[in-house]
NULUM-456186 format. One record per residue: x, y, z of N, C-alpha, C in turn. Coordinates in steps of 0.1 Angstrom, whole numbers, plus 2048, in hexadecimal, padded with zeros to 3 digits. Layout:
! residues N
XYZXYZXYZ
...
! end
This chain:
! residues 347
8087F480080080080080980C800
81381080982081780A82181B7FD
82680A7F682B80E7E78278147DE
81880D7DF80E8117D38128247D3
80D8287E08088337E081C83A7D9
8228327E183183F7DA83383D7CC
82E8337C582B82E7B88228377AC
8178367B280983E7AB80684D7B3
80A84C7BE80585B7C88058657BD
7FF8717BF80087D7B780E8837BE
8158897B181F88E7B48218A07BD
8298A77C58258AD7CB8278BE7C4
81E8C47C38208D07BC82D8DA7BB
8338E07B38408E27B48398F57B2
8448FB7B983D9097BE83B9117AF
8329127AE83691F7A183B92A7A0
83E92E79384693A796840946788
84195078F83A95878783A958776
83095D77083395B76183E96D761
84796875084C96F75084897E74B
85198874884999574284C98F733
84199572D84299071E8439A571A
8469A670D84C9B670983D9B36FF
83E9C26FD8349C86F88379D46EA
8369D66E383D9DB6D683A9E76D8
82C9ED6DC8289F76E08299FD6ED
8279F36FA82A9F77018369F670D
83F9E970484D9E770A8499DE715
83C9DD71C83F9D372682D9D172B
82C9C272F81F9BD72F81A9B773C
80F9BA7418089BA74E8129A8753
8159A976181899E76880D98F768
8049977697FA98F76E7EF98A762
7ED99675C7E19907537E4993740
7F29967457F99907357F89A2730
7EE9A972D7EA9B57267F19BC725
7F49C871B7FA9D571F7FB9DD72A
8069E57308049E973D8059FB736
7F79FE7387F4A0C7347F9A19738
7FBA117457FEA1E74E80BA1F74F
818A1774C826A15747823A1F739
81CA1872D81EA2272581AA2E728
816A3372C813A4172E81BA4A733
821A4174182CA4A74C835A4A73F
839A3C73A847A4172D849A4E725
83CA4B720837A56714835A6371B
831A65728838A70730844A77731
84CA6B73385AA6F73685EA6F728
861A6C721863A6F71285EA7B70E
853A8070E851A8A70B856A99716
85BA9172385FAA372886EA9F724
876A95724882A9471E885A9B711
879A9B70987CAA06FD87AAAD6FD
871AB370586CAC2709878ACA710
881ABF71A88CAC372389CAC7716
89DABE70D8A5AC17028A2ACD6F9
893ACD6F5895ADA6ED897AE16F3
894AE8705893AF37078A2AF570A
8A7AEA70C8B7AEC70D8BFAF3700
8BAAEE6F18C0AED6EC8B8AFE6E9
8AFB046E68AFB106E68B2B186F0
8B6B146FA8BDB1E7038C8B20700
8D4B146F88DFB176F48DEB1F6ED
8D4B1C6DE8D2B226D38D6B336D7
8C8B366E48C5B446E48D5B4C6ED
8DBB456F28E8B486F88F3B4F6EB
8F4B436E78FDB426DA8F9B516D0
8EFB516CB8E6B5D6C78ECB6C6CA
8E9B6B6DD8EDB766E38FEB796E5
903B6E6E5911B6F6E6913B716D5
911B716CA914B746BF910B826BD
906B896C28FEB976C4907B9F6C7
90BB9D6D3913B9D6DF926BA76D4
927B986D4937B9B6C7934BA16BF
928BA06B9926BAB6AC92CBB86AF
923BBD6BC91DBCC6C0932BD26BF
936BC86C7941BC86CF94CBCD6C2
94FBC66B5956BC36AA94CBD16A3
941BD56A4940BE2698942BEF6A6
942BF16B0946BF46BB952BF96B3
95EBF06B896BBF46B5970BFB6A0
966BF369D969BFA68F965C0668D
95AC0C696955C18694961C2369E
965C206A7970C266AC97AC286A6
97CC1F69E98CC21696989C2E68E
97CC2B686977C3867B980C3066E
981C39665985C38657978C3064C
985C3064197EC2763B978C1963A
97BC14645973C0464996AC0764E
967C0F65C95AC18661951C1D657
955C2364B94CC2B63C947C2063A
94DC16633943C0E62E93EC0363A
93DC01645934BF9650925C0464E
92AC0F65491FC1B64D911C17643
91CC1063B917C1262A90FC0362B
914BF863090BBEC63190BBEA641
900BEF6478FEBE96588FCBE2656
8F8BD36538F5BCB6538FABC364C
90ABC2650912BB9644919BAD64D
914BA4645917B9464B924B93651
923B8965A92AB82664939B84661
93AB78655948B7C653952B8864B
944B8F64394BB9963E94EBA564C
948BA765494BBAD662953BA6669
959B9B669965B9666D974B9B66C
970B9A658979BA165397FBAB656
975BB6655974BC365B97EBC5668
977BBD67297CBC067A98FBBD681
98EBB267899DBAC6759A8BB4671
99EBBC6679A4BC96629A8BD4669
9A2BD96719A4BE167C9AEBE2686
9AABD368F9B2BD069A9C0BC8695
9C2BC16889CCBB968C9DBBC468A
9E3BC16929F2BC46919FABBF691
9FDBB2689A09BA9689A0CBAE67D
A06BAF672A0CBB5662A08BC365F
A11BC9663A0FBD565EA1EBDC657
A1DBE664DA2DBEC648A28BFB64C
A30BFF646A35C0F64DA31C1663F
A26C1A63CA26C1A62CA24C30628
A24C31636A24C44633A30C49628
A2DC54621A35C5A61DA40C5D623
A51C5961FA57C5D628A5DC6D620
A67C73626A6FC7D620A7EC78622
A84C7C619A95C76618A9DC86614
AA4C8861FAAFC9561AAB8C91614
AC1C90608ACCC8E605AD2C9A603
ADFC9A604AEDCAA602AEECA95F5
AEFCB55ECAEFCB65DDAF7CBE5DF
B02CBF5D1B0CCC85D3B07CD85CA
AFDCD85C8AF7CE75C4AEECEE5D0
AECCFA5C9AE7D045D9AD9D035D6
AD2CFD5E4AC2CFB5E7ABED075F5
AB3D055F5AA9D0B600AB3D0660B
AB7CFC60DAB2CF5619AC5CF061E
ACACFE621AD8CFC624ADDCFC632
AEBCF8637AEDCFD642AFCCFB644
B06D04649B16D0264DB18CFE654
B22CF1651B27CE5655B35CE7652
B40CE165DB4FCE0656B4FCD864C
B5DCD9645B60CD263BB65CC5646
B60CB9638B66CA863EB68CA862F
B6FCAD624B74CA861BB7ACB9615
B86CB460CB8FCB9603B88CC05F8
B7BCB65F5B74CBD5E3B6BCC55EC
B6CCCA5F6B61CD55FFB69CE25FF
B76CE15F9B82CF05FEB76CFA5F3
B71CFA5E7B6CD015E4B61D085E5
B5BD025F2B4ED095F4B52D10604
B5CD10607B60D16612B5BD25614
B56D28620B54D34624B59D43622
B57D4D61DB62D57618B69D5D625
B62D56631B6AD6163EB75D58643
B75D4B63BB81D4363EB8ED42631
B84D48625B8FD4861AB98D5661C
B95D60621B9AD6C623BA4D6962E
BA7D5E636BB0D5C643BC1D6063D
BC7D5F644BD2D60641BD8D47643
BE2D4E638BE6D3B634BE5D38643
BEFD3664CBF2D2E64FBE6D3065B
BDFD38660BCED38666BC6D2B660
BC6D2F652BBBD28649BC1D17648
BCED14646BD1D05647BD1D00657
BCFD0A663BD0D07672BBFD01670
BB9D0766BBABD0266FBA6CF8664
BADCF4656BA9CEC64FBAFCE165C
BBBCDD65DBBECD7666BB9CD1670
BB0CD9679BA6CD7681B97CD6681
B9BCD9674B8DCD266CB80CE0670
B83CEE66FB7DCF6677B78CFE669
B7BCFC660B76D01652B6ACFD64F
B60D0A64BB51D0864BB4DD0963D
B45D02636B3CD0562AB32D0362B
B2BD0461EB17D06623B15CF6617
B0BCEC622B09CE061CAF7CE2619
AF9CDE60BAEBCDC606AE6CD2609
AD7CD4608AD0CC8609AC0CC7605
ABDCBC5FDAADCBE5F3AA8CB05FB
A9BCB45FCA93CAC603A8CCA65F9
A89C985FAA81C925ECA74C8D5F4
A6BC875ECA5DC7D5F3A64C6E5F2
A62C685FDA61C595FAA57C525F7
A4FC4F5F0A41C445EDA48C375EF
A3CC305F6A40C215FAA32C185EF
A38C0A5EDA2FC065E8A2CBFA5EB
A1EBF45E9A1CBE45F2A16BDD5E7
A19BD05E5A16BC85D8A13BBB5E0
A01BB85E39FEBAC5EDA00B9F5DF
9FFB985E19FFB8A5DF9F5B855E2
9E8B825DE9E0B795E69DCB6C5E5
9DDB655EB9DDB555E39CEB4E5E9
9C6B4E5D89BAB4A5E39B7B3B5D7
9BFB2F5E09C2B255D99B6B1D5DF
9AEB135DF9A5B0D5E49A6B0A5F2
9B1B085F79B2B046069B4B12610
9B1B1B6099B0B276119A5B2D61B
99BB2261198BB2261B98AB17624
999B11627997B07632995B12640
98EB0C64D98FB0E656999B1465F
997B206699A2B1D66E99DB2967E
9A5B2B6869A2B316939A9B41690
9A0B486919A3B596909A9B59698
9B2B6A69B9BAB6F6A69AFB716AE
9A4B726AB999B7C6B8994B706BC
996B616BF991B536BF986B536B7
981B576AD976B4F6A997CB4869B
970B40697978B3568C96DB3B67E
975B3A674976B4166797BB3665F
986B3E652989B3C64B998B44645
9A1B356449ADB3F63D9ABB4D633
9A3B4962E99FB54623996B5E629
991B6163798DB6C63D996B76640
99DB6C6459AEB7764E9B6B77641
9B4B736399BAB7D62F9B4B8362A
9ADB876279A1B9761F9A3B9E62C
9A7B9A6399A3BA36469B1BAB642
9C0BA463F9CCBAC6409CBBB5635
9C9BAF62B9C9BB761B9C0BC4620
9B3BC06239ADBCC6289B3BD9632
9B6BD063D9C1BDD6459CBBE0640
9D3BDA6379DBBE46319DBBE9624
9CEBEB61E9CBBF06149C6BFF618
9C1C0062A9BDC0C62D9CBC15637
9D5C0A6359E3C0F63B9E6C1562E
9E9C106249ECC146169E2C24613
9DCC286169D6C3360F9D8C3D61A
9DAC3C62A9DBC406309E9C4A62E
9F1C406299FDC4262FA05C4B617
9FAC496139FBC4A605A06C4A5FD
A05C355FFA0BC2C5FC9FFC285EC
A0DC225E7A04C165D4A05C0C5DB
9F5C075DA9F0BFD5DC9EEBEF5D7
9F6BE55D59F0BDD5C59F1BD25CA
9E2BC95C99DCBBD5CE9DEBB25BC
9E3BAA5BF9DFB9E5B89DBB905BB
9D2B895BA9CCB7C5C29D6B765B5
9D7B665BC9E2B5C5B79DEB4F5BC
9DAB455B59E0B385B59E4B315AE
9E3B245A49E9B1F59C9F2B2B58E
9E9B3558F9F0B455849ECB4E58B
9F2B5A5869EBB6358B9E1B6D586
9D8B7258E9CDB7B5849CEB87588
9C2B8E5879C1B9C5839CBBA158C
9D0BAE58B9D6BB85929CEBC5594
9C9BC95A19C6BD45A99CCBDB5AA
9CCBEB5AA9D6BF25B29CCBFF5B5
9D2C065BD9CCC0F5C59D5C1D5C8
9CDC2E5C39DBC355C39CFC3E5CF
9C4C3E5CA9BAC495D49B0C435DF
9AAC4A5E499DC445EF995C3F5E8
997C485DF987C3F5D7989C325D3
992C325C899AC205C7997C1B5D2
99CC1C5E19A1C145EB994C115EE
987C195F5978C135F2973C0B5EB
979C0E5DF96FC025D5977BF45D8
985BF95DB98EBEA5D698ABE15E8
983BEB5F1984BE55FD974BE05FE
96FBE65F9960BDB5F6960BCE5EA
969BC95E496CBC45DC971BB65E4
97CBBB5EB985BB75F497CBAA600
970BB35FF969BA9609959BA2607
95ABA55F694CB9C5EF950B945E8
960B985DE962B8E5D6966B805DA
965B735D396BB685D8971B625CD
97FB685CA984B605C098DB535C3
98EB465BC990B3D5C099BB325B8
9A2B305BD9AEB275B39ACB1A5B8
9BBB155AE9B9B035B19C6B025BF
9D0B025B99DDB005C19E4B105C1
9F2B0C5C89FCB1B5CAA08B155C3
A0DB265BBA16B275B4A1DB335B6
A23B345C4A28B3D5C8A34B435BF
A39B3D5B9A45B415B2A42B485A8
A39B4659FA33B4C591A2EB59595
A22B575A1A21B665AAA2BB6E5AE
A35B6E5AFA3DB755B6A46B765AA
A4EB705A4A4FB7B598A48B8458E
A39B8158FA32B87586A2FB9858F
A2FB9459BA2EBA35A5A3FBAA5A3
A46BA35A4A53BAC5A4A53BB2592
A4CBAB589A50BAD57DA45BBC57A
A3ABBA583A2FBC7583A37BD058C
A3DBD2594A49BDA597A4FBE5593
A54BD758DA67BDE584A5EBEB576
A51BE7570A4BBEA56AA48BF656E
A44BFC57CA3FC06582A47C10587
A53C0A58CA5FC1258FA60C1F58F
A61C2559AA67C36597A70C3B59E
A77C4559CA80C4A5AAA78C4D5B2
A6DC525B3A64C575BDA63C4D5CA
A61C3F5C3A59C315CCA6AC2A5D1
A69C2E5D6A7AC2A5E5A76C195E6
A70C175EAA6AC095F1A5BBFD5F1
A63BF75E9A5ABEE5E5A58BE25EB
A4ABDD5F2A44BD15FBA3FBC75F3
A44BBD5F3A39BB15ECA33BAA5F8
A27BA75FCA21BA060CA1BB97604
A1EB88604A16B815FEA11B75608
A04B726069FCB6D6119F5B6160F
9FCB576129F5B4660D9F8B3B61A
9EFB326169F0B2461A9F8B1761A
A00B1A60CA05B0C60AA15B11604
A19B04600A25B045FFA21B075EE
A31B0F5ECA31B125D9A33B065D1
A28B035CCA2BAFA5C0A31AFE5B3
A3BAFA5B4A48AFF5A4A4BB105AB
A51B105B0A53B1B5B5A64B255B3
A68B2B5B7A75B335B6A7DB2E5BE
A8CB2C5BBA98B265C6A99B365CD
AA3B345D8AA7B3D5E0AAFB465D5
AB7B435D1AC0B4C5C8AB9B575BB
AAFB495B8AA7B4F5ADA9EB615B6
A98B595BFA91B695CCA9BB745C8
AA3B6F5D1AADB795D6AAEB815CA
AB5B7D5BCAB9B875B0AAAB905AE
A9FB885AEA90B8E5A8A92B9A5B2
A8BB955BCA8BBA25C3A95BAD5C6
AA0BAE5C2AACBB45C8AAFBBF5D3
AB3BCA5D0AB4BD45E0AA4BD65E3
A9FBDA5D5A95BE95DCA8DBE35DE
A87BD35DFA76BCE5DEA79BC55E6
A71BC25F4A74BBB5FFA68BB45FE
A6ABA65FFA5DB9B601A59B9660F
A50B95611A47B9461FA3DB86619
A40B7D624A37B71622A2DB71631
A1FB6A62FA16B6863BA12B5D637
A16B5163BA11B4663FA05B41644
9FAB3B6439EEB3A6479EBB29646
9F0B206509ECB166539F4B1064D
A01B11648A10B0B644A15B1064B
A25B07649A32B0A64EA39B05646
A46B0B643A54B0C638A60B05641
A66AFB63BA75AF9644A7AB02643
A86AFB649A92B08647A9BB0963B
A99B05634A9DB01623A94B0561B
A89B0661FA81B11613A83B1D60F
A86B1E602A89B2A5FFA7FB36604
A73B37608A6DB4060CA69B4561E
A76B39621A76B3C631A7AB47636
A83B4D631A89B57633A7DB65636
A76B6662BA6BB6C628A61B6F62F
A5DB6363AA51B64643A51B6D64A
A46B7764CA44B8465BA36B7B664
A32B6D661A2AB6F66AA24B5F660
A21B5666EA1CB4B66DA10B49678
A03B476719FAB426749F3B36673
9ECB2B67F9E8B1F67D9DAB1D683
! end
């Protein structure tokens, strides 16, 4: 009987264990108990989802409206300072209030920056001429071919007076002297080869474009140049070179400075070498005794493809025409022929 029952007995219930959660496509997760959707899950979700999404935008237009204000902000600040300076960059801000971002960059670039600048005023040069001018004064003799212009209150001396003071070097004559004009001249270079609109970080920290901060220098010293009533002459360059600018009045310098900051002309590669003799060759062309000093500033990105040896430079340019390089997101070894050259490296 024992056996039977451990044999046939019903076996003894083994504890159950909850059914599992089964997922829901809509609502992610399904009642414990009676299998269903759990409504009130969807809902709290789709609550929180929706202030999550409400909590994001208002974030992200608060940045927006920040950003906005801090752009306002720098504007006010950058036509601020341009209007202080005055001149001709001030005339035309005047002339478009409302001129975009980065053409007001420019501007302003124009204004403030001082790392490239030349001395481009008219100078005056006195040289001694051996004919009689305005502009004399008595000086002893320091030379032998001066006995003839000697003084008559020393030619009247008795000899051996008059060799006591040659001697001593105490013999006076009258030295001339003619004052000339110096004109200075600046011959930019601009190289607006395709990589010129790469990116890059302004001096004022904001981020632009190689080709901003250069219309910003060309600009400021196109208004150094008329200030100072300096020849002006711009030519853009890359694989050749093109047109040539030049500038002798205000009125030129206006047109050439609104020009300066709407045009976008654009090349493939740089050919600094072909540029730079073609500027020294516009030059030699222009030459006068008047123009003392001649600037070539030429302004690029890359290295010269087929370009000029050192030797070759040196003869092109010779005494009177000094070359000025500005680097803009390159660097030259020390074996580049145009290292010599650099006033100013930017990255």
């Amino acid at each position: 009987m024992l056996l039977t029952a451990k044999l046939f007995g019903k076996k003894r219930d083994k504890k159950s264990k909850p059914p599992a959660k089964k997922s829901d496509a809509r609502s992610g997760v399904l009642d414990s108990e009676s299998g269903k959707p759990d409504h009130d899950g969807l809902s709290q979700q789709s609550a929180e989802s929706e202030e999550e999404l409400e909590r994001r935008s208002k974030d992200r237009k608060e940045r927006e409206e920040e950003e906005r204000k801090r752009k306002e902000l720098l504007r006010y600040k950058k036509v601020q300072v341009i209007n202080a300076k005055g001149g001709m960059i001030k005339s035309l801000l005047d002339k478009i209030p409302d001129m975009p971002g980065e053409k007001l960059e420019a501007l302003y670039l124009a204004t403030t920056q001082e790392d490239i600048r030349f001395d481009l005023k008219v100078g005056q040069k006195s040289e001694v001429v051996n004919y009689p001018t305005t502009d004399m004064e008595i000086v002893p003799l320091d030379d032998p071919s001066q006995l003839p212009g000697v003084l008559p209150m020393d030619l009247i001396l008795e000899d051996e007076a008059f060799y006591g003071k040659l001697v001593n070097g105490e013999l006076l004559h009258p030295e001339y002297r003619e004052t000339s004009t110096e004109f200075k001249r600046l011959y930019i270079l601009w190289d607006v080869s395709a990589s010129m609109w790469d990116s890059m970080r302004m001096p004022d920290g904001e981020t632009g474009t190689r080709d901003i901060w250069a219309r910003a220098v060309i600009a400021g010293l196109l208004v150094d140049a008329v200030k100072g009533r300096a020849e002006y002459f711009l030519r853009p360059f890359a694989e050749h070179p093109q047109e040539l600018r030049s500038v002798f009045t205000s009125a030129e310098a206006e047109k050439l400075l609104l020009w300066i900051l709407n045009e976008s002309e654009k090349g493939s590669f740089t050919h600094i070498g072909i540029a730079v003799e073609t500027a020294v060759e516009d030059i030699r062309k222009r030459q006068n005794a008047e123009t003392r000093m001649n600037h070539i500033l030429c302004i690029t990105d890359g290295a010269d493809n087929g370009g000029l040896t050192k030797e070759q430079l040196e003869k092109a340019l010779g005494e009177d025409i000094k070359l000025h390089v500005v680097l803009i997101g390159a660097t030259y070894g020390p074996d580049h022929p145009l290292t010599p050259y650099v006033m100013a490296n930017y990255q």
